[in-house]
N, C-alpha and C positions, 0 to 999 in steps of 0.2 A: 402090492405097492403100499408104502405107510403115508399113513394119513400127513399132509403137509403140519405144522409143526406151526402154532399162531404167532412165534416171536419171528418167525424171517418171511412169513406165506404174505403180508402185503407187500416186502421186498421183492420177494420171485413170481409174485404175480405178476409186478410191474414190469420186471426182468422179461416174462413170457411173452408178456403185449407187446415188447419194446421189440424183440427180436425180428423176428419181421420185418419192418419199418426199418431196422439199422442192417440186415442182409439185404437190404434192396439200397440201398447207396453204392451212388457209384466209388468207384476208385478215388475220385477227385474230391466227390462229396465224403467219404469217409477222412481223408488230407487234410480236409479245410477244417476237420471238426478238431483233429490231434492238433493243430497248428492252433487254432483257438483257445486249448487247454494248455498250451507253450504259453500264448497269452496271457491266457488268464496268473499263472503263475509269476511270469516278470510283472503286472501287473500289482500284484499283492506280497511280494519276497518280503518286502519289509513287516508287512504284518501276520503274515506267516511265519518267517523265524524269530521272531519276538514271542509268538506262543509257542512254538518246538522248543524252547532253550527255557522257555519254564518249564517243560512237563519231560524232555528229555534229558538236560542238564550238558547239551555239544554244546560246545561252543559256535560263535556266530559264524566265521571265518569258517570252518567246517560244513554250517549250516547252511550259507549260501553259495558254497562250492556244491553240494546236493543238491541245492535247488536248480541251479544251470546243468549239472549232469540228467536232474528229470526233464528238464527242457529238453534237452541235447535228444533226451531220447525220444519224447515226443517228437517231435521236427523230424529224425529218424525214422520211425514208423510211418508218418506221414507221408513221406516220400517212400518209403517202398509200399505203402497200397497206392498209393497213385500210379507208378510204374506198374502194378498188377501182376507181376513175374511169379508172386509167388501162390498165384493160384494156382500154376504148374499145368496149363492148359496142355492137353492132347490131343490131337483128332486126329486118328484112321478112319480114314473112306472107304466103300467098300469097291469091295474088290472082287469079282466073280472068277478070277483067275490065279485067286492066291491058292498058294499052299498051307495045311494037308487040304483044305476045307475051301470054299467062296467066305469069304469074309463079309461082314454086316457093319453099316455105317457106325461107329464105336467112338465118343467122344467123352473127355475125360476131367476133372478138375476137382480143386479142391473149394469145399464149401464150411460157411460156419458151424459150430455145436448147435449154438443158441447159448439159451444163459450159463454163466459160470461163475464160480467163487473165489476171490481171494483172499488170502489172507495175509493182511499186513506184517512187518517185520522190525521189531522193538526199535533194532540198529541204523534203523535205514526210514527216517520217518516221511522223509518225501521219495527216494528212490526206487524203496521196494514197500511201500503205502499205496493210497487213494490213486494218484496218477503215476505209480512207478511202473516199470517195465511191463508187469502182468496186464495191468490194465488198459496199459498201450498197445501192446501186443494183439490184447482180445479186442479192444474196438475197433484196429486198424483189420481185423479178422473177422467182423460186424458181429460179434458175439458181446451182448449187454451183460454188466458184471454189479455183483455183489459183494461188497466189502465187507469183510469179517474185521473190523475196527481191533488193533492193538490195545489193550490195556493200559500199557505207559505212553500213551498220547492221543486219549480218545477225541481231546476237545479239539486238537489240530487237525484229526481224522473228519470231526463233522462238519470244522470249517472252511475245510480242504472240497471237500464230496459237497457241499453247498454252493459252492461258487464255480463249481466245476459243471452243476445240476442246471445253470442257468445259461451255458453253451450247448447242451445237450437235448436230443431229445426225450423227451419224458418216458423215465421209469430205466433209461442206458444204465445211468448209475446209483445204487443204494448202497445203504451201511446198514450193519446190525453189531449189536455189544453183546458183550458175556459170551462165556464160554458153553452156557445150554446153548445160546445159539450159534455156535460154530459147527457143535457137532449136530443140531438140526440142520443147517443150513448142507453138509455132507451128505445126510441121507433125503432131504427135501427132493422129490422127484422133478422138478424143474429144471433142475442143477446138473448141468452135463457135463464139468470136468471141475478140476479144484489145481486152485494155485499156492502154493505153503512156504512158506522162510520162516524156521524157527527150530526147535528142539527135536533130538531126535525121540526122544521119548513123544513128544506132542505131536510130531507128525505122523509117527508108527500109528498113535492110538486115530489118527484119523483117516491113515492110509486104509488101516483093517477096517473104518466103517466103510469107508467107500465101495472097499471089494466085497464086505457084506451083503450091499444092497441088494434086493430082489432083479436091479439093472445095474451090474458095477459099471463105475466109470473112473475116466483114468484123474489118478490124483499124482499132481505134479509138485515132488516137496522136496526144495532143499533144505538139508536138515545138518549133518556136524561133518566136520572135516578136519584134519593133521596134517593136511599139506606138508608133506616131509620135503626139505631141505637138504642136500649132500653137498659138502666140499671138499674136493678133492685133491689129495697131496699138493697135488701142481699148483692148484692156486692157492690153498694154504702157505704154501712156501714164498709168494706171491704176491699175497695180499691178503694176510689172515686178520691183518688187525684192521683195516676198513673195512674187510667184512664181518666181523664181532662188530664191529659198533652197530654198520646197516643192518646184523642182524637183529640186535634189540630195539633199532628203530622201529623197525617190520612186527615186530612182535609188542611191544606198545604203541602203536597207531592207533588212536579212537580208543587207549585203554584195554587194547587185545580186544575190544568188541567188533570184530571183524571176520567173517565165515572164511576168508583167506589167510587171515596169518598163520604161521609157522607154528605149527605147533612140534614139530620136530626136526632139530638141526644132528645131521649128521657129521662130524670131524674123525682125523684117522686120530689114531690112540698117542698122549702125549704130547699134544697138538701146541698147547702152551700157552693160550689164552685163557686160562682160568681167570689172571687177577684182570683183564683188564675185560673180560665179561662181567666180572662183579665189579668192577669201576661202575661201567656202565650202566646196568640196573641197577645198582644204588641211587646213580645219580636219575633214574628216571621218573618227570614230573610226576604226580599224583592229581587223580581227576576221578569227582564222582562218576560212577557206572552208568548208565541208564536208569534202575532202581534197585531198590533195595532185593526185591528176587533176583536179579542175575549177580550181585553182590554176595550175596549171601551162599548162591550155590556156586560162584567161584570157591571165596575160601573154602568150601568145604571141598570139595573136589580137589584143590590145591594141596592140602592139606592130609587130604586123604593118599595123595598121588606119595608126598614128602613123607609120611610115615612109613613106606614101604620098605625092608630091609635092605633091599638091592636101591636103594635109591639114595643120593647126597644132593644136598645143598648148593650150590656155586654162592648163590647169594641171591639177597632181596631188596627193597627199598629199604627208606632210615626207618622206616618201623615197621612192625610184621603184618601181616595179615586178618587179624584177628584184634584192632582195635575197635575200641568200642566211643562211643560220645560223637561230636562234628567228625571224627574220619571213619565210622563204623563202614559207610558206604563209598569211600576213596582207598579202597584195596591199595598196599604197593603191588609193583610189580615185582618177580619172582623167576628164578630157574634153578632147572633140577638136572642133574645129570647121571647116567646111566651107563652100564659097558653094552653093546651090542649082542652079548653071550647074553646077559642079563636081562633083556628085553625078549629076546625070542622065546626063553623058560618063562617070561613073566606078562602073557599077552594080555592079562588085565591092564597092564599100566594103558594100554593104547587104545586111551580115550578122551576126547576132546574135553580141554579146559579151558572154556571159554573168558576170556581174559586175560592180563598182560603177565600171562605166564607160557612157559615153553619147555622142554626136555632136550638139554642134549647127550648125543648118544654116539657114543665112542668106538669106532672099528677098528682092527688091528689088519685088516688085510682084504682084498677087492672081495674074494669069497668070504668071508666073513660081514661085509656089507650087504652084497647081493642075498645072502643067505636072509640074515635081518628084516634086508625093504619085503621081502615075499608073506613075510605076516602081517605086514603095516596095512590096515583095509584099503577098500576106495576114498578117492580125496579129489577135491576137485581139481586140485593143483600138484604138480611135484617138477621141483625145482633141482639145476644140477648147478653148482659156479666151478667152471675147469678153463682149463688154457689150451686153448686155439691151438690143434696141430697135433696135442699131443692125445687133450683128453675126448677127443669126439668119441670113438670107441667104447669107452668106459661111460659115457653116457648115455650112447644108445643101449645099453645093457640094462644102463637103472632102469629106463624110461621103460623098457619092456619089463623089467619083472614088476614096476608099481603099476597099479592101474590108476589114472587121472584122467580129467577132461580136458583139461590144460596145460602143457609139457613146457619149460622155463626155464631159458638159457640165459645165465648170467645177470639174472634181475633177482626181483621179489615179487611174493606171490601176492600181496597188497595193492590192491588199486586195479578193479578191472574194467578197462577201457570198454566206453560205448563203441564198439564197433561193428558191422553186418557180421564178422565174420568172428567177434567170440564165442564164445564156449564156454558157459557157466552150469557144469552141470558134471556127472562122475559117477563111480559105480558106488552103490552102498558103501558104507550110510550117507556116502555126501549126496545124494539123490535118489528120491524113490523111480527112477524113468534115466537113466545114462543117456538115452536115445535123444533126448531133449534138450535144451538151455531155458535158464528165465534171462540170460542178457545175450542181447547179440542182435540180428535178424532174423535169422530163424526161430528166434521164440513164438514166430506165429501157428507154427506148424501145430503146436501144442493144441490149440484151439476150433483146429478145421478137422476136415472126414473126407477124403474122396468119395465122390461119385461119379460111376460113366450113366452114360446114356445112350443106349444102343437103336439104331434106326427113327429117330425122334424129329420131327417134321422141325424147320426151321422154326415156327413160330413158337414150340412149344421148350425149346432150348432158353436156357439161360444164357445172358447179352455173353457174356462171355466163350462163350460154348459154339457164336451163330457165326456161319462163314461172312458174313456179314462183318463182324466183330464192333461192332457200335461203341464198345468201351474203349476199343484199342489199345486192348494187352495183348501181350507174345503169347503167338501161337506155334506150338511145334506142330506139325501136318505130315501125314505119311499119303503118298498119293496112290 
């Protein structure tokens, strides 16, 4: 086992003492604590987006629509450990007359890791940050977390994890900086599972320590995604030119710094909206990125996409991508477009370009489309816009040859609802775990282990476990 690592070992120490203490809350007392940290945020929005909007560069309106969506989810969480349901309580009794065998008192449920890691996410400085989903998740799962602090917003990170430290019990939540300590803090033995929102390159290299370790444990990372897009004849014929606009809405929102846009729109061939797609992104606002690193490897990636022989232009902002002085770091926005023949001989193109840029890609026939989405990776999203009646069919088709976590009928893949029941998550590369989400209700799963208990005297069961049931959660019973 490697020696714990001095930049995050007072972090996971605290993390270790904490555990304990925070798996033995009850259901109600873990509720009252997410509800507190709702608190504490409506409490301070004003002076928390007042620092996110220096060191991120959102705008306010943006910034305290996040701040209510981390609420929303807190309060969220809060109520489902309070209802308890998702400890997934079991007991079979025994049974001397069952078959093949007599069967032995067997009781069943899911419990916490103990400590675990997240790591913040540039895009997302209150949602997928200090108290965003992962860390709601894990302490409504009594699992005490370590924050691996973002880069471009450390100072919001540690005034965030401060105020948050004064509702908590001691040592639930820490932060550590730098990137030695992210990747200590992966293989630090304390550390029982990892939470990631960021690059696929960044999260690969920290998937592979995880599984490294002398104890691998599971690291849960969302990392790039293309969210492919199909429109099909029907509703091109339909409604093509409300959907060109809503599609470069979708695709400059937050400046394409979004893990759900569009990075790939499909149309059938000759479709006809060329000029009023370049209307469009000409005309679309310009706004600094988050920093100058994800600026920078936009255009080049952009850039790199646009030089490709098989690839044109549609059109850009009023000036290119590649300015230098006050707009070095306010990219325009940009698209490219492609034939569908040309994309399946050219499977480098199909890779995320993080920013308000997109590909569209040109099919001349349902097989010739279907053929196309079967190279396109995992994504957390893929979206179909067709007409009611005719094109359900040909939807279900795409929907099974792409793989996604999230299947999108007649919307955008922009904006994911806090709901028990999303689904934030996909096969490679938009996830290192398909099995999992970081938004939804079930992200707590992420976080626990089952355990049964076989023939275990009442007292020596956990409250949840005891025919008793003292916490009163749902119990399913086999008699």
């Amino acid at each position: 086992m490697p020696s714990p690592s001095p930049l995050v070992s007072p972090a996971t120490d605290a993390a270790r003492d904490a555990a304990p203490v925070l798996a033995a809350l009850t259901p109600s007392e873990r509720g009252t604590l997410l509800r507190d940290l709702s608190d504490v945020l409506r409490e301070h929005t004003s002076q928390l987006v007042t620092l996110a909007q220096e060191e991120t560069h959102l705008d306010e309106t943006r910034l305290r629509g996040e701040v209510l969506r981390t609420r929303v989810q807190l309060d969220m969480f809060a109520e489902i450990a309070e209802e308890g349901a998702y400890l997934d309580v079991m007991i079979d009794r025994a049974d001397a007359e069952a078959l093949p065998a007599p069967r032995p008192d067997v009781r069943r449920m899911l419990a916490p890791l103990g400590p675990v890691a997240v790591f913040t996410a540039s895009n997302f400085p209150f949602a997928f940050s200090v108290l965003g989903g992962d860390t709601a998740s894990a302490i409504a799962a009594g699992c005490p977390v370590v924050i691996k602090a973002h880069e471009g917003h450390p100072r919001l990170t540690d005034l965030t994890a401060a105020l948050a430290a004064e509702t908590l019990p001691t040592g639930t939540l820490s932060v550590v900086h730098g990137r030695d300590a992210g990747r200590a803090l992966v293989t630090d033995p304390v550390v029982q599972a990892v939470g990631f929102t960021g690059s696929t390159a960044g999260g690969r290299a920290l998937f592979d320590l995880a599984a490294r370790r002398p104890d691998p444990i599971p690291f849960y990372g969302e990392l790039g995604s293309l969210n492919p897009v199909v429109i099909t004849p029907g509703a091109l014929a339909a409604r093509g030119a409300d959907l060109a606009g809503e599609y470069i809405g979708s695709v400059t929102r937050s400046q394409g710094q979004l893990c759900t846009k569009p990075g790939l729109l499909f149309l059938p061939e000759g479709h006809g909206l060329d000029d009023i797609l370049h209307q469009a992104i000409a005309t679309a606002p310009r706004a600094p990125m988050l920093g100058p690193w994800i600026a920078d490897a936009y255009s080049a990636t952009l850039n790199d996409l646009a030089a490709h022989p098989v690839v044109r232009r549609i059109g850009a902002g009023p000036t290119g991508s590649n300015d230098t002085g006050q707009h070095a770091h306010h990219p325009s926005a940009a698209l490219l477009t492609v034939t569908a023949d040309a994309l399946c001989n050219h499977p480098e193109l199909l890779r995320e370009c993080f920013g308000p840029a997109s590909i569209v890609v040109t099919y001349n026939s349902t097989e010739n489309l279907l053929a196309t989405l079967r190279k396109v990776p995992g994504s957390l999203t893929a979206t179909v816009h067709g007409q009611e009646d005719t094109d359900e069919e040909l939807a279900r088709h795409i929907w099974s040859t792409l793989r996604a976590g999230r299947l999108i009928w007649n919307d955008w893949p922009t904006g994911v609802a806090v709901t028990r029941a999303m689904h934030h998550g996909g096969p490679w590369p938009a996830t290192t775990s398909p099995l999992h989400t970081s938004v939804g209700g079930t992200a707590l799963a992420r976080w626990l282990r089952p355990i049964a208990y076989q023939n275990m005297p009442e007292a020596l069961l956990p409250h949840a476990l005891q025919t008793s049931n003292p916490w009163g959660v749902p119990q399913r019973t086999a008699s």
